[in-house]
C-alpha positions in Angstrom: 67.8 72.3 141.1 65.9 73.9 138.3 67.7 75.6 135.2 67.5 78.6 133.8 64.7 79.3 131.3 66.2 80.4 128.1 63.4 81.2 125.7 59.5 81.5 125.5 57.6 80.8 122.6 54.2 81.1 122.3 52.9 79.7 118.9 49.4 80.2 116.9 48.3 77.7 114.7 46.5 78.0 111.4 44.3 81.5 111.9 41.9 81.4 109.1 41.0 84.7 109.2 37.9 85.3 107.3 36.5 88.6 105.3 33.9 86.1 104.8 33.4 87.4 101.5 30.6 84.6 100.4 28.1 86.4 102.5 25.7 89.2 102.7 26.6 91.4 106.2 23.6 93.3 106.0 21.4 89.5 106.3 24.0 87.4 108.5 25.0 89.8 110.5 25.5 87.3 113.9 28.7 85.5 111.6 30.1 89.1 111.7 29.8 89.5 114.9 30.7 86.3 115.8 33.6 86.1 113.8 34.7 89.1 115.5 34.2 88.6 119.3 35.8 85.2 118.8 39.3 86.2 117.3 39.4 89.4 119.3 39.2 86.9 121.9 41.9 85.0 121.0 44.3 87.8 119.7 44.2 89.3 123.0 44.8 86.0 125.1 47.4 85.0 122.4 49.2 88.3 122.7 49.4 89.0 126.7 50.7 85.7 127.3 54.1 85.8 128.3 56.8 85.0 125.5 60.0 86.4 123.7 58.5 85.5 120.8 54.9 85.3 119.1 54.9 83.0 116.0 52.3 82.6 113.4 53.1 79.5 111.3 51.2 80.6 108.5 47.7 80.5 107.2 46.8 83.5 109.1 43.8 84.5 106.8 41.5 82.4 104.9 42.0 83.6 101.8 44.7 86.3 101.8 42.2 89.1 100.8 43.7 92.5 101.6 41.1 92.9 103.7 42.0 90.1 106.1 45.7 90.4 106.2 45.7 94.3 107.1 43.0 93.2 110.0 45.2 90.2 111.1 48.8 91.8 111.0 47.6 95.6 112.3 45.9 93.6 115.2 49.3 91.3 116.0 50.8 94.7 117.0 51.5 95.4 120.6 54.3 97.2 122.6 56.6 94.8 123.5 55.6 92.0 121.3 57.9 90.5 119.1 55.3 88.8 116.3 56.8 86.8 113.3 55.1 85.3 110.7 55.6 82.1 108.4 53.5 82.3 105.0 50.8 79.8 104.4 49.2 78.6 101.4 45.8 80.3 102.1 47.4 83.7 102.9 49.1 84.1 99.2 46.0 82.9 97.5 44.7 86.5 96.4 48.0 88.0 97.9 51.6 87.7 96.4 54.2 87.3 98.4 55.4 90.5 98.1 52.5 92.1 99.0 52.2 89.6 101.9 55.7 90.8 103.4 55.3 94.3 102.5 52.3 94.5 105.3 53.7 93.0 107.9 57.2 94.1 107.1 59.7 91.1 107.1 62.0 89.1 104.9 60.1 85.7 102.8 62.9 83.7 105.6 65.2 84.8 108.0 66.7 83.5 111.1 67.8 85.4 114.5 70.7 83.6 116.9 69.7 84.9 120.7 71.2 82.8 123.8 73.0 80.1 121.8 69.4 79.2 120.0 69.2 80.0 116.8 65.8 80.6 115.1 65.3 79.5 111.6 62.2 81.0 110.0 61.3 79.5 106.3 59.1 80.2 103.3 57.5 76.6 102.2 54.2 78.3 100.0 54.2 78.2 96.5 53.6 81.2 95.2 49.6 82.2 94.7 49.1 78.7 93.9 45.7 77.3 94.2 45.3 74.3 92.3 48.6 72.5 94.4 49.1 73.2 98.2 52.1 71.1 99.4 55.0 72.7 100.2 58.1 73.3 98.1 61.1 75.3 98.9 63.3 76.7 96.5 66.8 75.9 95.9 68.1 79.2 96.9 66.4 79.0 100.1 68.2 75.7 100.5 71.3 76.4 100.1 70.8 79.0 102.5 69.4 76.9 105.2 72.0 74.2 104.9 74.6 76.9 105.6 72.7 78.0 108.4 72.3 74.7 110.1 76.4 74.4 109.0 77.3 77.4 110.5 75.2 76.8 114.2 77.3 73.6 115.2 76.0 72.5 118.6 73.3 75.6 119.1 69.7 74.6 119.6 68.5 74.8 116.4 64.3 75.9 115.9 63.0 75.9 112.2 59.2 77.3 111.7 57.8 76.4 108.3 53.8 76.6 107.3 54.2 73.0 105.7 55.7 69.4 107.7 58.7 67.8 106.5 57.6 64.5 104.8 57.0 61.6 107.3 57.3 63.6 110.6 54.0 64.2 112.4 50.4 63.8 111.7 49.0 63.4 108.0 52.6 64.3 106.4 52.5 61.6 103.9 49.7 62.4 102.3 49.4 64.3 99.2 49.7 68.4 99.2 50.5 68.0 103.0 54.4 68.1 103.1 57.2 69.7 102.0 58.4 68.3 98.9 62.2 68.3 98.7 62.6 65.0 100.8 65.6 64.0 100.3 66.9 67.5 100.4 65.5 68.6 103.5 66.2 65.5 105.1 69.7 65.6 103.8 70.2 69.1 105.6 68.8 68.3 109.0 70.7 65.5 109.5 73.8 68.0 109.4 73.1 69.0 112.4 73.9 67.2 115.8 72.9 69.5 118.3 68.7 69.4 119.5 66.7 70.7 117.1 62.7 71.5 116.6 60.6 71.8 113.7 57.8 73.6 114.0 54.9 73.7 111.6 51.3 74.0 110.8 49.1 73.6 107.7 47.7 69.4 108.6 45.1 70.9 111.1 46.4 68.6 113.9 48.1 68.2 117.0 51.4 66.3 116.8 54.3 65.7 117.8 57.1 63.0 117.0 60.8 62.7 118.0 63.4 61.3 115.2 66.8 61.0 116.5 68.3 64.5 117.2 64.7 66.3 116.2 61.4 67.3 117.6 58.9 67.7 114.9 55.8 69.7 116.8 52.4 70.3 114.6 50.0 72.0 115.7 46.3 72.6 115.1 43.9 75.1 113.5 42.8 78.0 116.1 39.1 77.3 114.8 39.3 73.3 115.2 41.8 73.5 118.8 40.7 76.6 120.5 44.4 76.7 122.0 48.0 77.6 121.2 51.0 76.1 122.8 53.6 78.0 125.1 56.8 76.3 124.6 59.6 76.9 127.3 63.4 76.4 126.2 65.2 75.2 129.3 69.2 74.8 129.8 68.0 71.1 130.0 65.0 70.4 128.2 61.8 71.8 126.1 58.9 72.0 127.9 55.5 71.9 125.7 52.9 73.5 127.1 48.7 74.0 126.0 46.9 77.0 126.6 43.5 76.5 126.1 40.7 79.4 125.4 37.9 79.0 127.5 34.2 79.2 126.0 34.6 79.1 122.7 34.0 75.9 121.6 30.5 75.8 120.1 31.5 79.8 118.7 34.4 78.3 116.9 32.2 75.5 115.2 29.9 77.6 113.8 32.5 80.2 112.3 34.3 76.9 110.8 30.7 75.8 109.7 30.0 79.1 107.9 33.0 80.2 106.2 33.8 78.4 102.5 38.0 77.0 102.0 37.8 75.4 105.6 36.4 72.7 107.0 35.8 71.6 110.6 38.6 68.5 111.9 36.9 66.6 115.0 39.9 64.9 116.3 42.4 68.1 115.5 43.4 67.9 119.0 45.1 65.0 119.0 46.4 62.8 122.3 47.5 64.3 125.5 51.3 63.4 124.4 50.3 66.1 120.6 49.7 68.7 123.2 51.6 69.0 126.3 55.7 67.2 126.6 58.5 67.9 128.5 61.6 66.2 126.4 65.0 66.6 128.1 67.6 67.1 125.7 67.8 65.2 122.6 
């Protein structure tokens, strides 16, 4: 018999949003217009696919110019859309954080309890940092999680952070690509015995790993993948799902290719087991 689905998520990778600042419109005009069919393109696809939520896990723009976060965030908007973002070390670059949530108008983190699953959305940027970007979060915001993962007992717990929790999925060992309170963080999820997912972004690739109680699910750059996933929460298991966009590929390179603070990943989509798994409860 099949169960009941509970919750739909779909999920966007890094954006990289680009003003493209670096270069003259009025002599490479076909990277404008490039840049604009392709994420117009996805925007639309990411935003009529079915979900109760649409996350961004951070790095939405390229730069956080004003420019490119009042194009990204006005464009997320759609009747009957509920769109939350995570901040990503790119988008507080020439952006503070307060100016970050002020245009898209939400709290730095939050979570929402809906159907016994409780969403745990958490601010892992430093602030307008550009000489370190790991992630770091402070103790407040600590304190505050570990009394939400206290507090939810045996709910289905999802966290959404920019930045991976050290050791987890692809890349998360190396240097300015995890969150640096190890023993913290790790010291807090263990609290909880119920199934659990962390979501993140920020390493540019595909991956997923399981570590006891938890799912730790990465996932690619929209320029490098060319997909977001659809993730189904079932009575009885998570179901990871791929949506690919068609006919973009060779569009998407040569944005990536023209644009400066990004570089093309070749292998960002990882194995077939980073992008599609169906887990039954942990």
């Amino acid at each position: 018999m099949k169960r009941r689905l509970v919750m739909r998520l779909v999920l966007l990778g890094d954006f990289h949003y680009s003003a493209l600042e670096e270069k003259d419109k009025s002599k490479d005009i076909e990277i404008f217009n490039t840049r604009d069919n392709y994420y117009e393109k996805v925007i639309s696809e990411f935003l009529t696919t079915e979900g109760d939520y649409h996350i961004s896990l951070g790095d939405i723009t390229n730069f956080g110019e004003k420019e490119e976060l009042k194009y990204v965030f006005k464009s997320m908007k759609k009747d009957n859309v509920n769109f939350i973002y995570v901040i990503g070390n790119h988008d507080s670059y020439n952006s503070s954080k307060k100016e970050i949530l002020r245009e898209v108008n939400q709290k730095r983190y939050f979570s929402i309890l809906e159907e016994g699953i409780k969403l745990i959305f958490i601010d892992s940027t430093l602030e307008s940092n550009r000489e370190c970007w790991a992630g770091s979060i402070d103790e407040d915001q600590l304190k505050w999680l570990e009394n939400e993962i206290i507090s939810s007992k045996e709910e289905t717990i999802l966290i959404f952070s920019h930045h991976p929790a050290y050791n987890t999925t692809a890349l998360s060992t190396k240097e300015n690509l995890y969150i640096k309170e190890i023993d913290e963080l790790n010291r807090i999820l263990e609290l909880h015995k119920g199934r659990g997912v962390f979501f993140c972004g920020h390493n540019h690739l595909n991956s997923i790993i399981k570590r006891e109680n938890w799912l730790f699910v990465q996932t690619g750059a929209i320029l490098d993948i060319n997909a977001f996933r659809v993730v189904d929460i079932n009575e009885d298991n998570i179901d990871i799902h791929y949506k690919e966009i068609e006919d973009v590929n060779n569009i998407s390179k040569f944005i990536g290719e023209n644009m400066n603070y990004f570089m093309i990943k070749e292998d960002a989509r990882g194995r077939e087991e980073d992008r599609v798994l169906l887990v039954s409860n942990l």
